[in-house]
C-alpha positions in Angstrom: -130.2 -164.5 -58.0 -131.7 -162.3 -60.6 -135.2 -164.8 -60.7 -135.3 -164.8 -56.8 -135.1 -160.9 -56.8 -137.4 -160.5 -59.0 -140.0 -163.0 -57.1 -139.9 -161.0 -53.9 -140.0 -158.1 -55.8 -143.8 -159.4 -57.5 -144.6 -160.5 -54.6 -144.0 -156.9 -52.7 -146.3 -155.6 -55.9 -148.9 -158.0 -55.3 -149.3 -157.4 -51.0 -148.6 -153.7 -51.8 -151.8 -154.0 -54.3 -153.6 -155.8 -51.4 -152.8 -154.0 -48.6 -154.5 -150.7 -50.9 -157.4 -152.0 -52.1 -160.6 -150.8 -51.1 -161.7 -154.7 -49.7 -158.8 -154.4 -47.1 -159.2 -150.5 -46.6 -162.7 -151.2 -45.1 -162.1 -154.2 -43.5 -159.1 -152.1 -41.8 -161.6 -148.9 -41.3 -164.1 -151.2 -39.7 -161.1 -152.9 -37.4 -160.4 -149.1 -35.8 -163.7 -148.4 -35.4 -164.3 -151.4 -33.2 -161.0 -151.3 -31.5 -161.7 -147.4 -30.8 -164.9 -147.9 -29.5 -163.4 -150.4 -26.8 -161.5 -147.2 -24.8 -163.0 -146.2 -22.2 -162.4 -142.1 -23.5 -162.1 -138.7 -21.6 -162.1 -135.7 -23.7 -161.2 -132.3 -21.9 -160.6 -129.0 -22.8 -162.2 -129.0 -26.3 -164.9 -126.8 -25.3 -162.9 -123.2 -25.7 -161.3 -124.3 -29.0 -164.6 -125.4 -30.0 -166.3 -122.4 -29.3 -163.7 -119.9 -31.4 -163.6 -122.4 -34.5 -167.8 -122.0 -34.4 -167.2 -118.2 -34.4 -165.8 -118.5 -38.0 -162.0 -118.1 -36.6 -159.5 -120.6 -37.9 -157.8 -123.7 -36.0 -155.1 -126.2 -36.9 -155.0 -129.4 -34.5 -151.8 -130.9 -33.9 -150.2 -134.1 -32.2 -147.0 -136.4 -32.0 -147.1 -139.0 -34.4 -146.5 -141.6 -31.3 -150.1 -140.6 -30.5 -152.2 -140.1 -33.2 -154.3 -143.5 -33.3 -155.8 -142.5 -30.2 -157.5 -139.4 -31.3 -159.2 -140.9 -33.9 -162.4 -141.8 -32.8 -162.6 -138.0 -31.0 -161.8 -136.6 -34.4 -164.1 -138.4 -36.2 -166.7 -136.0 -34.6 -165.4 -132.7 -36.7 -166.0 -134.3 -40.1 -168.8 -132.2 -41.2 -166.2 -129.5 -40.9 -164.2 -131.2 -43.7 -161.0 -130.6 -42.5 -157.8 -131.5 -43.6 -154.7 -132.9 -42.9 -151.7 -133.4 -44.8 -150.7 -137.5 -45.0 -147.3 -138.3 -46.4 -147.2 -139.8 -50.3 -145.5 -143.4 -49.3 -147.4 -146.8 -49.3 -148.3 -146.4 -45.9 -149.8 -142.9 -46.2 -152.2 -144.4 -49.1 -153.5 -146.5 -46.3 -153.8 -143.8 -43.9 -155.0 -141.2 -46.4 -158.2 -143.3 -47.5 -158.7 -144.4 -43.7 -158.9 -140.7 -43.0 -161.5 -139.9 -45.7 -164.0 -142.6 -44.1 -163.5 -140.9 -41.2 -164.4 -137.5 -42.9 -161.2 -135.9 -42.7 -159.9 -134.7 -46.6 -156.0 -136.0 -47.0 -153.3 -133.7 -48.7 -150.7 -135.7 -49.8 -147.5 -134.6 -48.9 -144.5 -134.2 -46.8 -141.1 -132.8 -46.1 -139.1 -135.2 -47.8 -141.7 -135.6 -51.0 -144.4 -132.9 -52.2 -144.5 -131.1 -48.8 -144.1 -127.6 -51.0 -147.4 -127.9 -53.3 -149.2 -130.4 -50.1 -148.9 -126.7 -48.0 -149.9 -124.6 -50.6 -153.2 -127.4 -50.4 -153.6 -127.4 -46.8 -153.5 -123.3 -47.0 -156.5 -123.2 -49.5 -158.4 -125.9 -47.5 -157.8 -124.5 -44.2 -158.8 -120.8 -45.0 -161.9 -122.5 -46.4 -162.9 -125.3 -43.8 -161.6 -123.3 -40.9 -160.2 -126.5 -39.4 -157.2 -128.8 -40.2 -154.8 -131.9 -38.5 -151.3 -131.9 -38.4 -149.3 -134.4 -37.4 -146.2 -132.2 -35.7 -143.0 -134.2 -36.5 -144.1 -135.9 -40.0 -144.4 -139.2 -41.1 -140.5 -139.6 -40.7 -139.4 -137.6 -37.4 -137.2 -137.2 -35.6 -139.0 -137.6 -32.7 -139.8 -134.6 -30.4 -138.7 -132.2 -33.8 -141.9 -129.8 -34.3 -141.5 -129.3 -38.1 -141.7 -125.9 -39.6 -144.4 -126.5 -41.9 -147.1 -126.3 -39.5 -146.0 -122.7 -37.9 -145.9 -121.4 -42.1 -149.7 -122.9 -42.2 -150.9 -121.0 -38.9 -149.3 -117.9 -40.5 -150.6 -118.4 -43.6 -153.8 -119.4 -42.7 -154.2 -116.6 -39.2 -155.1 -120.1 -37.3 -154.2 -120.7 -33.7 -152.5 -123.7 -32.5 -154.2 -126.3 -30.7 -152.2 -129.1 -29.5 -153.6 -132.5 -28.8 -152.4 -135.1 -26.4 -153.0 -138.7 -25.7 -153.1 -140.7 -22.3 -153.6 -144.7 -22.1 -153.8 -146.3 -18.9 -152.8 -149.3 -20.4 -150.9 -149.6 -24.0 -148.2 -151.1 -26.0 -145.3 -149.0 -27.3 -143.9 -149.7 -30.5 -140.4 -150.4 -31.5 -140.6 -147.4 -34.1 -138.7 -144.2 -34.5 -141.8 -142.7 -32.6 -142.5 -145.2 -30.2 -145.9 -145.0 -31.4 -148.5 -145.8 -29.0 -151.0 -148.2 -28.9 -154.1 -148.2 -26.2 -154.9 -151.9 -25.4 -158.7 -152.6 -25.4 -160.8 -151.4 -22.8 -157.8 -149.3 -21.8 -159.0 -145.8 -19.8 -157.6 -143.1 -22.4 -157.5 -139.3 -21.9 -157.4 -136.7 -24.8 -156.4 -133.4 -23.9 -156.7 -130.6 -25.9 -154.0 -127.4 -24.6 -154.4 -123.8 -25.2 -154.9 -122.1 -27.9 -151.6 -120.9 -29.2 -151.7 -117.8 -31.4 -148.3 -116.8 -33.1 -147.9 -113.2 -34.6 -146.8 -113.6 -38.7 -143.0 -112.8 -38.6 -140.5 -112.8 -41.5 -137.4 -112.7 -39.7 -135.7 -115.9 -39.5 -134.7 -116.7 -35.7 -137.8 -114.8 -34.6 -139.5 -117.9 -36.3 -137.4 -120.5 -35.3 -138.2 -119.0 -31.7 -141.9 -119.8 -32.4 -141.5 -123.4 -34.0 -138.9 -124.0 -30.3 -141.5 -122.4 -28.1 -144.3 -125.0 -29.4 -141.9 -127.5 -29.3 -141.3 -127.1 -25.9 -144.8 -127.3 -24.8 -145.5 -130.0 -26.7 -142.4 -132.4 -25.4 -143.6 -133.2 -21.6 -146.6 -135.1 -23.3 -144.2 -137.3 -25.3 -142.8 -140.6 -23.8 -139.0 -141.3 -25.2 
């Protein structure tokens, strides 16, 4: 028993070693890029945002994780603002955080369940310095459909307005995942949609903020498929 555990448990080392190495990270890289480019993509509503980032103001993108994978060829276009975006510190996020910096995006790792405190304090710096920065609104973990409070502290923080970013596929698979994550099939029709501009006054008294972190939440939700 003690042998066979400690097989699987080598063999978890070795694909875990694999599955982070930089041969397999730009195989992977290389993979999205192709598959992305297959989508036949609408962007609207980027313009406005676009415009107030240019004018030195801050902004702080954010999606569902369900439907992050299909923004990532349209984000792919900010890199020369180095943004950010906080990626969380498990095996998966090592493969996510160095997919991220070939697409020009710099990863903070961190979360709320492991280094979220010291990853904010990161994303704070970077964002006041880049101007723009990603956040993926319920974490690496969910629940599903919970905006977490870290991203309302980093507008605050940071005087950046909310931008929320949505995802559309004609045709995709959903996942069997605590997100349903969503996955465009090739050559699918695919619609980004970038909302308003959310601006949300500083506040230190505790339900006025939980008000905020509900009222995004509710804008965000009709966008989500459960």
């Amino acid at each position: 028993m003690i042998r066979s555990y400690t097989n699987d448990n080598n063999m978890q080392i070795k694909l875990d070693r694999l599955l982070t190495s930089e041969l397999f990270i730009s195989f992977f890289y290389r993979f999205v890029q192709a598959y992305s480019l297959t989508f036949r993509l609408k962007v609207e509503n980027e313009k406005e945002w676009m415009d107030y980032l240019e004018n030195g103001n801050s902004v702080l993108l954010c999606a569902w994780h369900q439907q992050f994978f299909s923004v990532i060829r349209t984000f792919k276009k900010y890199k020369n603002f180095n943004p950010s975006i906080m990626i969380s510190q498990s095996k998966d996020g090592e493969i996510v955080a160095k997919i991220a910096i070939r697409h020009g995006w710099n990863p903070v790792r961190g979360s709320s369940s492991k280094g979220g405190r010291d990853a904010l304090k990161k994303m704070i710096v970077n964002l006041k310095e880049s101007k723009l920065a990603g956040h993926i609104v319920d974490g690496p973990r969910g629940p599903s459909g919970k905006v977490k409070a870290g991203l309302i502290r980093l507008a605050h923080a940071t005087d950046a307005v909310i931008v929320p970013v949505y995802s559309f596929a004609e045709n995709g698979w959903y996942f069997n995942s605590w997100d349903k994550f969503l996955l465009p099939k090739p050559f699918s029709k695919v619609l980004i949609r970038f909302g308003k501009m959310i601006k949300f006054d500083r506040v230190k008294d505790k339900e006025l903020f939980e008000g905020q972190r509900k009222r995004l939440e509710e804008i965000m939700l009709p966008s989500l498929k459960v």
